[in-house]
C-alpha positions in Angstrom: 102.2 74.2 155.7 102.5 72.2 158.8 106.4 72.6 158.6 105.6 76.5 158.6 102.9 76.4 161.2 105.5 73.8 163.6 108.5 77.0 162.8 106.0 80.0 164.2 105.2 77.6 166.9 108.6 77.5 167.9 109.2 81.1 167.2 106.5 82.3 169.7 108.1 81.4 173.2 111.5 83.0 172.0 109.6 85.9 170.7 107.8 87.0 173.3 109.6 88.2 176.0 111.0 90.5 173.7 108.0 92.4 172.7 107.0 92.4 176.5 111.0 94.2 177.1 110.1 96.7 173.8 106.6 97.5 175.7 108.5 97.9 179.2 111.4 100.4 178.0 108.9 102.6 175.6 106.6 102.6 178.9 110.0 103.6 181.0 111.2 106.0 178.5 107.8 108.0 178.0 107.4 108.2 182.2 110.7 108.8 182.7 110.2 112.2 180.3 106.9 113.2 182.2 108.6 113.0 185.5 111.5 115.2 184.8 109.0 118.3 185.7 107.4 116.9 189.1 110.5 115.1 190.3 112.1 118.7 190.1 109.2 120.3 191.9 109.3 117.5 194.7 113.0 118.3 195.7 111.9 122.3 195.2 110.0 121.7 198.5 112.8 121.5 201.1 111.4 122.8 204.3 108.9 119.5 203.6 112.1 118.0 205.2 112.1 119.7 208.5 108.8 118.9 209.0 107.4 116.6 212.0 106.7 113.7 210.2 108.8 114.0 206.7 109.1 110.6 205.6 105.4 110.2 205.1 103.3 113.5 204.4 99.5 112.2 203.7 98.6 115.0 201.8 101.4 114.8 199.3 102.2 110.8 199.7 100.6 110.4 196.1 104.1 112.3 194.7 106.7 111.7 197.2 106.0 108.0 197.8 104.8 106.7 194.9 105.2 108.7 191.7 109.0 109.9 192.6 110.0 105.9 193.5 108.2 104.8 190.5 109.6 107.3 188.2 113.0 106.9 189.5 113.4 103.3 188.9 111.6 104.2 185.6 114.4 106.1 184.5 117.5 103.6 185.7 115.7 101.1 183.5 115.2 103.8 180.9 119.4 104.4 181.3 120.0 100.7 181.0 117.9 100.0 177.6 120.0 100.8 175.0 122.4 98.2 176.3 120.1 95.8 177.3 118.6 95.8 173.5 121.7 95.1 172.0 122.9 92.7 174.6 119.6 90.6 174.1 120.2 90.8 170.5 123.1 88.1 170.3 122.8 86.4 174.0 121.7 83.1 173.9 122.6 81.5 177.2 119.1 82.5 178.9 120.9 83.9 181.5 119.0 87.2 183.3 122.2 87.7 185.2 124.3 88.2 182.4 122.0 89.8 180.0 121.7 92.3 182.8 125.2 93.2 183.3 126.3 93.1 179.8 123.3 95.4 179.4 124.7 97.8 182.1 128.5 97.6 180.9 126.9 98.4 176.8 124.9 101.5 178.2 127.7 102.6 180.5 129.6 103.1 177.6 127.1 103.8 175.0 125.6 106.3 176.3 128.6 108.3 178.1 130.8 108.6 174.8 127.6 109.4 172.6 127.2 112.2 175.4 130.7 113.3 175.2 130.9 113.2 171.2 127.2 115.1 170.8 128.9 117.5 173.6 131.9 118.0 171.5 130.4 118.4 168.2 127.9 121.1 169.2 130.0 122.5 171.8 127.7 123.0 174.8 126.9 121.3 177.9 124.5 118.5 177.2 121.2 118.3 180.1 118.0 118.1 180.6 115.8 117.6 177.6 118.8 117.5 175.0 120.0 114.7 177.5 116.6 112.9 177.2 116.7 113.2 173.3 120.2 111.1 173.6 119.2 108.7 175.4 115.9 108.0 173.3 117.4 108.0 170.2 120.0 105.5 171.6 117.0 103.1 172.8 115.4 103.7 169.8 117.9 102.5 167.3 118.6 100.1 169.4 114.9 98.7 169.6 115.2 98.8 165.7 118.1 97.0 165.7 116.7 94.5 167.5 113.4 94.0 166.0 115.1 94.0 162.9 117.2 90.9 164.2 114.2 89.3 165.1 111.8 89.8 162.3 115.1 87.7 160.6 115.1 85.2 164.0 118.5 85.9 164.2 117.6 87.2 168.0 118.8 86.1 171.5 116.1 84.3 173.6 115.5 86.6 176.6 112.8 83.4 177.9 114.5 83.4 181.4 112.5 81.5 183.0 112.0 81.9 187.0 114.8 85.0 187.1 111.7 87.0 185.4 110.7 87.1 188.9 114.0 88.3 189.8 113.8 91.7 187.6 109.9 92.0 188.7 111.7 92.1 193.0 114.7 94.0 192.0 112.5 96.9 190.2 110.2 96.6 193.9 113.4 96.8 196.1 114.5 99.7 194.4 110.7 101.4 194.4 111.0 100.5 198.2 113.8 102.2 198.9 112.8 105.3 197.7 109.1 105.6 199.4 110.8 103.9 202.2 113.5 106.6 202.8 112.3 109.3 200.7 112.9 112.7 202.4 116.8 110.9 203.5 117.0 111.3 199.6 115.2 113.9 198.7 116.1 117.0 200.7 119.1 116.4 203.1 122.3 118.5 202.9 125.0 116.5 201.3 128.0 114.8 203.8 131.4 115.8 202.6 131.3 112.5 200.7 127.7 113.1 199.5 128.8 117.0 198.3 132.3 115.3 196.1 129.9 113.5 194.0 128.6 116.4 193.0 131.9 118.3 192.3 133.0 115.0 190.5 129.6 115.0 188.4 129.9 118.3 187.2 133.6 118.5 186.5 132.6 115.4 184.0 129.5 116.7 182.9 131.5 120.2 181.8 134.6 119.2 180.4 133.7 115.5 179.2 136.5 114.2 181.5 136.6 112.9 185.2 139.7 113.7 186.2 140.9 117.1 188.1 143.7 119.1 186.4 146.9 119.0 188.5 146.4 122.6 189.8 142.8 121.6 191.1 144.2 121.8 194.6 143.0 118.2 197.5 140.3 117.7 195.1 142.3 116.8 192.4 143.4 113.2 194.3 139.9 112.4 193.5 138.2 110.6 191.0 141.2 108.5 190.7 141.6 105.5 188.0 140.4 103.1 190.5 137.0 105.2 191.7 136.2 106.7 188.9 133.3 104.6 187.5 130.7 105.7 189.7 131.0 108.8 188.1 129.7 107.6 184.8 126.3 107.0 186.4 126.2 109.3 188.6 126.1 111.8 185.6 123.3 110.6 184.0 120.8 111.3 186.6 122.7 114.8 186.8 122.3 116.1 183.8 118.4 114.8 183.4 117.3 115.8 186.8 119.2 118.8 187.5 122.4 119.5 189.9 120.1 118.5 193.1 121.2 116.3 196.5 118.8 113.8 194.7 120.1 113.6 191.7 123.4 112.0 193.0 121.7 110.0 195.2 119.2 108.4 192.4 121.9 105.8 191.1 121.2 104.1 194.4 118.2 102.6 193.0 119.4 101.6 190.0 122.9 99.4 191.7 120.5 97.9 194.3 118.4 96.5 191.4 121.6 95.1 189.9 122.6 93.7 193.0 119.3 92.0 193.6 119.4 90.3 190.5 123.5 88.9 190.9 122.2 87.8 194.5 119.0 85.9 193.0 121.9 84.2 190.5 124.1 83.3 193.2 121.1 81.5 195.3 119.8 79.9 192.3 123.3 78.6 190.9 123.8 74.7 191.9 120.1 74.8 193.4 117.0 73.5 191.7 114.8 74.5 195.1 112.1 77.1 193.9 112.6 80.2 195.4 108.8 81.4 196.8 107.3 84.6 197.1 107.7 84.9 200.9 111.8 84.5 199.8 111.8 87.5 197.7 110.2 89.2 200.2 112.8 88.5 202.9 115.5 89.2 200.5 113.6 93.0 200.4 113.8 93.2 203.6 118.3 92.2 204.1 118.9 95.3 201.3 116.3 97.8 202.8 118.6 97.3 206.1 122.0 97.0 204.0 120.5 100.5 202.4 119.8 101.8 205.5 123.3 100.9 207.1 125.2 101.7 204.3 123.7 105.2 204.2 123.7 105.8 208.2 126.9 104.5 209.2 128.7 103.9 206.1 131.2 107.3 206.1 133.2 108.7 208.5 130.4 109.8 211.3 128.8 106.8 212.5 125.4 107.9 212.9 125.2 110.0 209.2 125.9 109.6 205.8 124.9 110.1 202.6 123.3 107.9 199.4 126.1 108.8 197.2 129.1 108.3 199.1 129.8 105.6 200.3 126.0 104.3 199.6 125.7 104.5 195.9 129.1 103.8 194.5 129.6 100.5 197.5 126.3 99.2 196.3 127.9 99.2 192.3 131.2 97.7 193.7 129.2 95.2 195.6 127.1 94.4 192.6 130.3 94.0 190.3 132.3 92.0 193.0 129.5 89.4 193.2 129.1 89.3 189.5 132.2 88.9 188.8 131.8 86.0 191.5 128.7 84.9 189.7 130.9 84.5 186.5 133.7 82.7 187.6 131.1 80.1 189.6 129.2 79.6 185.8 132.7 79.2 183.9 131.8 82.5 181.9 135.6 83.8 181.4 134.9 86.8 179.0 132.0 88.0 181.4 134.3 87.7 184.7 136.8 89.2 183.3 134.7 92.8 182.4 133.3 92.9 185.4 136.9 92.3 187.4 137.3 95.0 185.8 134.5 97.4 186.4 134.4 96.7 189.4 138.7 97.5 190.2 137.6 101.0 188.3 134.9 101.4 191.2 136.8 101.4 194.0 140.9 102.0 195.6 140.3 98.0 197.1 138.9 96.7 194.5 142.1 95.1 193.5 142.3 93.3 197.0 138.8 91.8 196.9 140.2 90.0 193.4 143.2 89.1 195.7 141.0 87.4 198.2 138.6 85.8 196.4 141.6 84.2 194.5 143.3 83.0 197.7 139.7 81.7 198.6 139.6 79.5 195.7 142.9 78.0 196.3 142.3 77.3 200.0 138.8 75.9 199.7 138.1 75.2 195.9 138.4 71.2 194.5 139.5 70.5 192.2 141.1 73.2 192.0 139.9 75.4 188.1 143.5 76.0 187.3 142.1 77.8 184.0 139.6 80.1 185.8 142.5 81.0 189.0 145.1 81.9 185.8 142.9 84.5 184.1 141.7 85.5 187.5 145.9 85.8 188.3 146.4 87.9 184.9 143.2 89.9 185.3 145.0 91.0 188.8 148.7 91.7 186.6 147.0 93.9 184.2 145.1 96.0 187.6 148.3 96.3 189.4 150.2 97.5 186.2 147.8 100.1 185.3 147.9 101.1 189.1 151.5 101.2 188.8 151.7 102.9 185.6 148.9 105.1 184.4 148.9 108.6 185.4 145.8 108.9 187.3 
């Protein structure tokens, strides 16, 4: 009896944190299907936007600045559960940086070639509340999947210590963003950027495949093999929220929350300093401005721009880029090497940041990790072959 009572014990700390992520993602997917009504009627209101004072309307703060920001990062978490449950099902390193972004890679393709098979199967376009019903039967499973694992203790230990914290700021910074710079996202006309993520969404979203048909005319140069993974996303908050400026904008909030968490990992690697409140708060404050630059002056007019292009989709490249300079740091080859390559699928240079980051290592880095510099060599070989050779 004591052996047993000494094995629950034990059991507890590991358990835990699992049951608290089950009661965050049913609490995410639930909101995220009562918002789908009043996030549409909040972007309905578009004159709000030409208003004296748009960014904060007292009368209708209650929706615009807090149940729209709250909902919205409600349903990025809601995108990345499925992923995350399975990921958390077998990791256990105790590492909140990974777990997240093997979470994100799982869900990215989870749920886009469940989409594309129910699509295909039935034969019509997949949105809205069928969308919804995807998604929630992937979490679902999922969940079961991993309670199943752990009922049996054969589950990863998601007990990450301080980067808890980490999640709690990243879901804030995101929430800030949106109350911050609501109507920016809400109701603006789209950029020329902003307006090909849209054409690049729907082209996806209606024929299951990202790339234009040769015929397509300029267009067709875009999505190409290296910048089509933003699309993926992008998609998602499409086909649930409707073919709005918003909609396109949305996956915003869910990269900065990626990129919060990579830069909380970076900070704490090789550090045992305790990172305090009044640190978290500052780092708030660096990616509301980095938001606001990248959004302002990020695209070809230097005083407008727009969320999804360049904001959005730089945001996932720099979340990638550092992860993938997270992983190298922590000696975690398989994990640098998927999100090398993510990340060269983001963007046209994302093949040259590899580059310099390798030239970095072997200017500054001693010793020097021969093994880590040759997979980072061959990662490169296989992204300028496929470049060379793959038709898009």
């Amino acid at each position: 009896m004591a052996v047993s009572e000494n094995n629950q014990s034990e059991s507890r700390p590991a358990a835990s944190p699992v049951y608290i992520s089950y009661a965050i993602f049913l609490f995410c997917a639930a909101l995220s299907f009562v918002a789908i009504g009043p996030i549409r009627s909040v972007l309905s209101l578009h004159a709000l936007g030409s208003g004296p004072s748009p960014y904060f309307i007292a009368e209708r703060a209650l929706a615009l600045n807090l149940f729209v920001p709250l909902s919205t990062v409600a349903i990025s978490i809601f995108f990345l559960s499925p992923g995350l449950l399975i990921a958390g099902v077998f990791d256990t390193r105790r590492d909140g940086v990974r777990w997240l972004l093997k979470g994100f890679s799982i869900s990215l393709g989870l749920i886009t070639l469940t989409t594309i098979l129910v699509q295909g199967l039935f034969g019509t376009v997949i949105q809205g509340g069928s969308f919804y019903l995807i998604v929630l039967a992937l979490m679902l499973t999922s969940l079961g999947f991993s309670a199943f694992r752990l009922s049996n203790g054969r589950h990863g230990d998601l007990n990450f210590g301080a980067q808890r914290v980490d999640f709690v700021f990243a879901a804030v910074t995101g929430f800030l963003v949106l109350a911050l710079m609501s109507a920016k996202f809400y109701w603006e006309n789209f950029s020329p950027d902003g307006g090909g993520v849209m054409y690049f969404s729907r082209l996806f979203i209606n024929t299951s495949w990202p790339f234009w048909p040769a015929d397509a005319g300029t267009i067709q140069k875009a999505p190409g093999l290296t910048s089509v993974l933003f699309v993926l996303p992008s998609s998602w908050f499409v086909r649930l929220i409707g073919e709005t400026e918003f909609a396109v904008r949305a996956p915003h909030i869910l990269y900065i929350g990626l990129l919060y968490v990579v830069l909380l990992g970076l900070i704490r690697t090789g550090r045992e300093a305790r990172i305090a409140i009044g640190d978290h708060f500052l780092i708030i404050a660096a990616l509301l401005i980095y938001t606001l630059s990248v959004i302002y002056s990020g695209g070809y007019n230097p005083y407008f721009g727009d969320s999804p292009m360049p904001g959005a989709r730089e945001t996932m490249v720099v979340a990638l880029f550092l992860s993938f300079v997270y992983f190298f740091v922590t000696r975690q080859n398989a994990m640098m090497f998927l999100t090398g390559i993510l990340g060269y699928l983001s963007l046209p240079t994302g093949g040259l940041w590899l580059l310099l980051w390798f030239m970095a290592v072997v200017a500054i880095w001693r010793p020097v990790p021969k093994n880590r510099l040759l997979l980072t060599f061959g990662l490169m070989a296989i992204c300028a072959l496929g470049g060379m050779f793959l038709p898009y």
